[in-house]
C-alpha positions in Angstrom: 21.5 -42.6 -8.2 17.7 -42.0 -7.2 15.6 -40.3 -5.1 12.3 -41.5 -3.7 10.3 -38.5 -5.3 7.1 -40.0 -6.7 5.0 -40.5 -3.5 4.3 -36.6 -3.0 1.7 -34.7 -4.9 4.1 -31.8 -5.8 7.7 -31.5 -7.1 9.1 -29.9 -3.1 6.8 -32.9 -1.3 8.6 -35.5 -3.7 11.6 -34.3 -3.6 11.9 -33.4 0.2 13.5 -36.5 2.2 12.7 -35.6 5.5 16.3 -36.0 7.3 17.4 -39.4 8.6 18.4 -39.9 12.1 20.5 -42.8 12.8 21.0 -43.6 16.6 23.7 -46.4 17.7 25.3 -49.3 15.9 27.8 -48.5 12.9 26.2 -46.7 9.3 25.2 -49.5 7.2 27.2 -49.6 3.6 23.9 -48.5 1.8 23.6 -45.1 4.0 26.1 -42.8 3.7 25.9 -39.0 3.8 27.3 -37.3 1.0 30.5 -34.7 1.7 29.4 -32.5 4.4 27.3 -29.0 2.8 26.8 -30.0 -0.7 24.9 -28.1 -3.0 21.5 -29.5 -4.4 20.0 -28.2 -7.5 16.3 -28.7 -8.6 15.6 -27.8 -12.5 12.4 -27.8 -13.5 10.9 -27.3 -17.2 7.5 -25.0 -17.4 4.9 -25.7 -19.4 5.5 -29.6 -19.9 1.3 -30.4 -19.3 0.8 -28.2 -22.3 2.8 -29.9 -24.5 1.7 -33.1 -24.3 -1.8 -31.9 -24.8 -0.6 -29.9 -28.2 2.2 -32.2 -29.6 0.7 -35.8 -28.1 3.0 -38.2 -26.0 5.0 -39.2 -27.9 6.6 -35.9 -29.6 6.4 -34.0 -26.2 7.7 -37.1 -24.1 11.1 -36.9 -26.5 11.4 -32.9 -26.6 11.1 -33.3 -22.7 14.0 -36.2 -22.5 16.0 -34.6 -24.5 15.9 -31.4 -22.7 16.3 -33.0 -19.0 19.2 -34.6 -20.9 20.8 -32.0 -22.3 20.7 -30.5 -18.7 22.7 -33.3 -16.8 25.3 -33.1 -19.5 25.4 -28.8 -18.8 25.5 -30.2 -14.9 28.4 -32.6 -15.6 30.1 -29.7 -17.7 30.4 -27.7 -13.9 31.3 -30.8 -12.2 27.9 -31.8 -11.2 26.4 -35.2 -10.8 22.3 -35.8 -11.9 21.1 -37.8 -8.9 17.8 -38.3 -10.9 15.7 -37.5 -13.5 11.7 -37.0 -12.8 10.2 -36.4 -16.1 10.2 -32.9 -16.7 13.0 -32.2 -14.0 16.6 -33.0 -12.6 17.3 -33.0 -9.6 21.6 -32.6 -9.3 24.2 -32.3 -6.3 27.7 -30.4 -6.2 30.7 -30.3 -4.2 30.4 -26.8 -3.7 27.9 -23.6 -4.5 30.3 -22.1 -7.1 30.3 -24.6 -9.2 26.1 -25.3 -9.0 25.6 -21.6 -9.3 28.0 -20.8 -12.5 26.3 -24.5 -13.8 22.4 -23.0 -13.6 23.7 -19.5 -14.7 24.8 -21.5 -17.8 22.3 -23.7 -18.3 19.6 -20.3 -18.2 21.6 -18.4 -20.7 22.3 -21.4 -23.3 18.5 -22.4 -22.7 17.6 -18.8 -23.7 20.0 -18.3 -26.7 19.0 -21.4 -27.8 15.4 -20.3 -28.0 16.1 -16.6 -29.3 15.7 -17.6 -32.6 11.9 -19.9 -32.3 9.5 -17.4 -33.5 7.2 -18.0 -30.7 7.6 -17.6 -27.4 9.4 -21.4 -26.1 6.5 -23.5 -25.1 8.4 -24.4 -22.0 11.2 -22.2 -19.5 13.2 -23.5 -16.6 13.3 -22.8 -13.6 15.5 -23.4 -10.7 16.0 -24.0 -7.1 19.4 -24.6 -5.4 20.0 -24.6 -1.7 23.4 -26.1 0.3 23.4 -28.4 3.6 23.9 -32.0 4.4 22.6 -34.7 2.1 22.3 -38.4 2.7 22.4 -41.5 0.3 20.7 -44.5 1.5 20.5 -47.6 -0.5 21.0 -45.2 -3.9 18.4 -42.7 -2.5 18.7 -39.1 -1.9 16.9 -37.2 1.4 17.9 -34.2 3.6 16.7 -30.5 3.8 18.4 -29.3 1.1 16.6 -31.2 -1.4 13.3 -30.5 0.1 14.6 -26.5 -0.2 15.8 -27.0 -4.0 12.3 -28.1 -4.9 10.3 -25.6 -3.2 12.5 -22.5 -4.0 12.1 -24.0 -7.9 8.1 -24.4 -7.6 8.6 -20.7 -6.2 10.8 -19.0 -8.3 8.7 -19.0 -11.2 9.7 -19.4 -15.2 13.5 -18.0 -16.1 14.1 -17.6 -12.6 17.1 -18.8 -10.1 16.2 -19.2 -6.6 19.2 -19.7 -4.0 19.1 -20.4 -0.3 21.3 -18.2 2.2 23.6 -21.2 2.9 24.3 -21.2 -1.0 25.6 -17.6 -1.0 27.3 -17.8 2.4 29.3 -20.7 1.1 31.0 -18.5 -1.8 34.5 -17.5 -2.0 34.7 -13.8 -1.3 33.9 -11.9 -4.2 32.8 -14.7 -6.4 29.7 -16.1 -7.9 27.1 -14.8 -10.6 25.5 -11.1 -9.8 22.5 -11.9 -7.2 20.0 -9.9 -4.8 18.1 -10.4 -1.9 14.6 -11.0 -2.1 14.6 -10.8 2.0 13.0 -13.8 4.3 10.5 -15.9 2.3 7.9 -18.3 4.0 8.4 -21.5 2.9 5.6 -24.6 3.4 7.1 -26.8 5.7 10.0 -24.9 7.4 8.9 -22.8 10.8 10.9 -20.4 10.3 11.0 -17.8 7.1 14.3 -18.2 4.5 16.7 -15.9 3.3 16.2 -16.4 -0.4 18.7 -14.4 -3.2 17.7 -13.8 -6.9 20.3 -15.0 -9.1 20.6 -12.9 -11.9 22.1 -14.8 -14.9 21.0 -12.1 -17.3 24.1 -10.6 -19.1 22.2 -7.0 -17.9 20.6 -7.5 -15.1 17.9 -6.0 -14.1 18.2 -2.6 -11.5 16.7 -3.0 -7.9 13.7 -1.6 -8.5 11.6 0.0 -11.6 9.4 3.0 -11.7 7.3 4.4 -14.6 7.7 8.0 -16.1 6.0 10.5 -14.1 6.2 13.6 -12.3 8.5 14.3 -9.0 5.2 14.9 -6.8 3.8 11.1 -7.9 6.9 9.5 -7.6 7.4 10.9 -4.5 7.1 8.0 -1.3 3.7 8.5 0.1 3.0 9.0 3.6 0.9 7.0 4.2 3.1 4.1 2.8 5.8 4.9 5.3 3.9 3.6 8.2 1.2 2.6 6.5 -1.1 -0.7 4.8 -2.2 -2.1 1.7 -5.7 -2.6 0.8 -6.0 -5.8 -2.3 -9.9 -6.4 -4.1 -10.8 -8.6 -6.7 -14.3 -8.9 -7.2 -15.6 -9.6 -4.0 -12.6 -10.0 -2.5 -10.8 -7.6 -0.3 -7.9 -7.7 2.0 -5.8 -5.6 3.7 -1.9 -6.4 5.3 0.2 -4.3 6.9 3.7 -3.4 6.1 5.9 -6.5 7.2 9.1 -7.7 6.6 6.8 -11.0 5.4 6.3 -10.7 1.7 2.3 -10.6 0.5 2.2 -13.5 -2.3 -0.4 -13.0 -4.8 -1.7 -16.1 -6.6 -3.7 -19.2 -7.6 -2.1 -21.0 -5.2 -3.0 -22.2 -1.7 0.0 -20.6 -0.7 -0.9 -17.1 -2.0 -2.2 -14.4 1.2 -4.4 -13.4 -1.6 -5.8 -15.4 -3.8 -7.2 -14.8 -7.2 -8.4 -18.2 -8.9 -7.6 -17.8 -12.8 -6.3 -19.8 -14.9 -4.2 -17.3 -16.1 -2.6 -17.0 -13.0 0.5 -18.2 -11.4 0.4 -20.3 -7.9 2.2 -17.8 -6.7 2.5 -14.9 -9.2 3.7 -11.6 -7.7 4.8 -10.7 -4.3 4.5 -7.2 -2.9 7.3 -6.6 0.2 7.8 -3.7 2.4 11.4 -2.5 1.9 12.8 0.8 3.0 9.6 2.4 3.9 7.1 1.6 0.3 5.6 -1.8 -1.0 7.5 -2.8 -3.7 5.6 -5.6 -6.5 7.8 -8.3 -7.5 6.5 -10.4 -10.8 7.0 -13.9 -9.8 4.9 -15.4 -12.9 5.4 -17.2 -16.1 3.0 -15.0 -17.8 3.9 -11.3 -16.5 2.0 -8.7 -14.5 0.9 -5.4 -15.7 0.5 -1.9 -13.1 -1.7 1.1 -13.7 -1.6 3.8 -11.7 -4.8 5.9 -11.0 -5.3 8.6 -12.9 -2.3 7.6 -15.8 -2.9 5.5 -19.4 0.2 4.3 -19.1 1.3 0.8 -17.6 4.2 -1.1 -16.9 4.9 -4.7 -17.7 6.7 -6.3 -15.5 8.5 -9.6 -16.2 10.7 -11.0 -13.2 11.2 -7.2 -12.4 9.7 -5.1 -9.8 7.9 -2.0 -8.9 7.9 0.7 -6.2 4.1 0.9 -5.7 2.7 4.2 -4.6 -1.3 5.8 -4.0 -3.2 3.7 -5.9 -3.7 1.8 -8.4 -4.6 -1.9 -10.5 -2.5 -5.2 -11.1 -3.5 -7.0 -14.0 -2.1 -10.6 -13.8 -1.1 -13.1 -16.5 -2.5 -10.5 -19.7 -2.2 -6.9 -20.2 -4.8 -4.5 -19.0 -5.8 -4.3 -23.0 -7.8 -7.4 -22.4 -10.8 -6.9 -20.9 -11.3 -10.6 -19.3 -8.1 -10.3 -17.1 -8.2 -10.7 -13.5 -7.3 -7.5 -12.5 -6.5 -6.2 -8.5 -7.3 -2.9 -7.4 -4.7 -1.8 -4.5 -4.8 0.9 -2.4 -2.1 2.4 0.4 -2.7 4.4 3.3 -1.5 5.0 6.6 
């Protein structure tokens, strides 16, 4: 099976298939929908450009194949079928959510073990999209919402990272399903209204809700000025200032990002800093990690895929630690 993904400029445009509407006369043999709420998957392999530029075509075109391989048999394993591969991805559909979510959850743990013992850090990390609704096949092709959903919520998730739409959870058998967390409603290019998006967290110990550093009781303690209050971002000449929504504040290289820092170092969209339960928490997002200083404290914490309660004020460095002086680092400051 295929999918018409090559005439978009990015992995969610090519994959999307806008839905199909079909008005009078009888469906013709080569469009069909698939069984009604299927679940799509979108994995996508990291770092692929890189690799061809240090290894050449040749060696990095059959690390790649075998990889994307290697995936649609893990896929097949959980009773998934690979409606195409797209290079560096693989796009996949299953009969149910269960099934697609225990199948990434596996494919992100072997993937890692596997790599556990390359001395450096794997050139390239997956990362995943899945989102559940009606898919149709015509003539071989693949197109509906769902794979427009996968694609963006895998360009979004960022490296080691599993990204599942409400409809994905919803559709679990009470009780079941791999440990997950809600990352609240996410704005997503090209849908009007902001998603529900979950976290799925295939680590064996996952990460808790939210991190803080050490510290004492009075600068741990929420600020007022956060409870009701705004967040000022600079970087260089840049300043911006948001107040507290239920929208998340993306930070990135992206055009996507609310605030944009343009490094190459930096993620499209690398961090996200949300208002829940009265402070802005940071989220890391990116395949390089983000760093946070406090004012007046040495210390900082590296976040990767893990998130921060942010209080006062402070600086994010992002995509190097604070130790290198060329990093492109935000100052942020809260107040009411």
């Amino acid at each position: 099976m295929g999918c018409p993904l090559e005439d978009k400029p990015d992995d969610a445009d090519r994959a999307r298939g806008g839905a199909l509407i079909y008005t009078g006369g009888n469906t013709s043999p080569l469009c069909r929908p698939m069984p009604a709420n299927v679940t799509v998957v979108f994995a996508d392999l990291t770092g692929s450009t890189a690799m061809f530029e240090t290894q050449g075509n040749a060696r990095a075109t059959q690390t790649i194949t075998g990889l994307t391989q290697w995936m649609g048999e893990v896929f097949a394993e959980h009773q998934g079928r690979v409606v195409k591969f797209l290079g560096d991805s693989v796009l996949a559909v299953f009969a149910d959510s269960l099934h697609a979510l225990e199948a990434v959850t596996d494919l992100q743990c072997t993937y890692h073990l596997r790599s556990a013992g390359e001395r450096d850090k794997p050139s390239m990390l997956l990362r995943i999209g899945v989102a559940t609704g009606e898919v149709l096949e015509v003539d071989g092709n693949c197109y509906g919402d769902a794979v427009y959903l996968a694609a963006r919520l895998s360009e979004l998730s960022g490296a080691e990272q599993i990204w599942a739409s409400a409809a994905t959870v919803d559709a679990l058998p009470g009780g079941t399903g791999p440990h997950r967390r809600s990352l609240g409603p996410v704005t997503i290019r090209g849908k009007t209204e902001p998603q529900v998006i979950y976290q799925i967290e295939w680590q064996e110990e996952s990460p808790s809700e939210f991190l803080t550093i050490p510290g004492s009781p009075q600068d741990l303690a929420p600020q007022g000025g956060a409870r009701q209050g705004s967040i000022t971002l600079s970087w260089l000449d840049v300043q911006a200032s948001f107040v507290a929504s239920p929208q998340p504040i993306y930070l990135g290289r992206g055009d996507d990002a609310a605030f944009a820092v343009n490094d190459p170092r930096v993620s499209r969209l690398h961090a996200k800093i949300n208002w829940v339960n009265g402070k802005f928490v940071l989220t890391d997002l990116s395949s390089y990690g983000t760093w946070l200083r406090f004012a007046g404290s040495e210390s900082e914490l590296a976040l990767r895929r893990s998130a921060c309660a942010l209080h006062s004020n402070g600086e994010i460095a992002m995509g190097a630690p604070f130790s290198d002086f060329t990093v492109p680092t935000v100052n942020f400051k809260l107040s009411g």
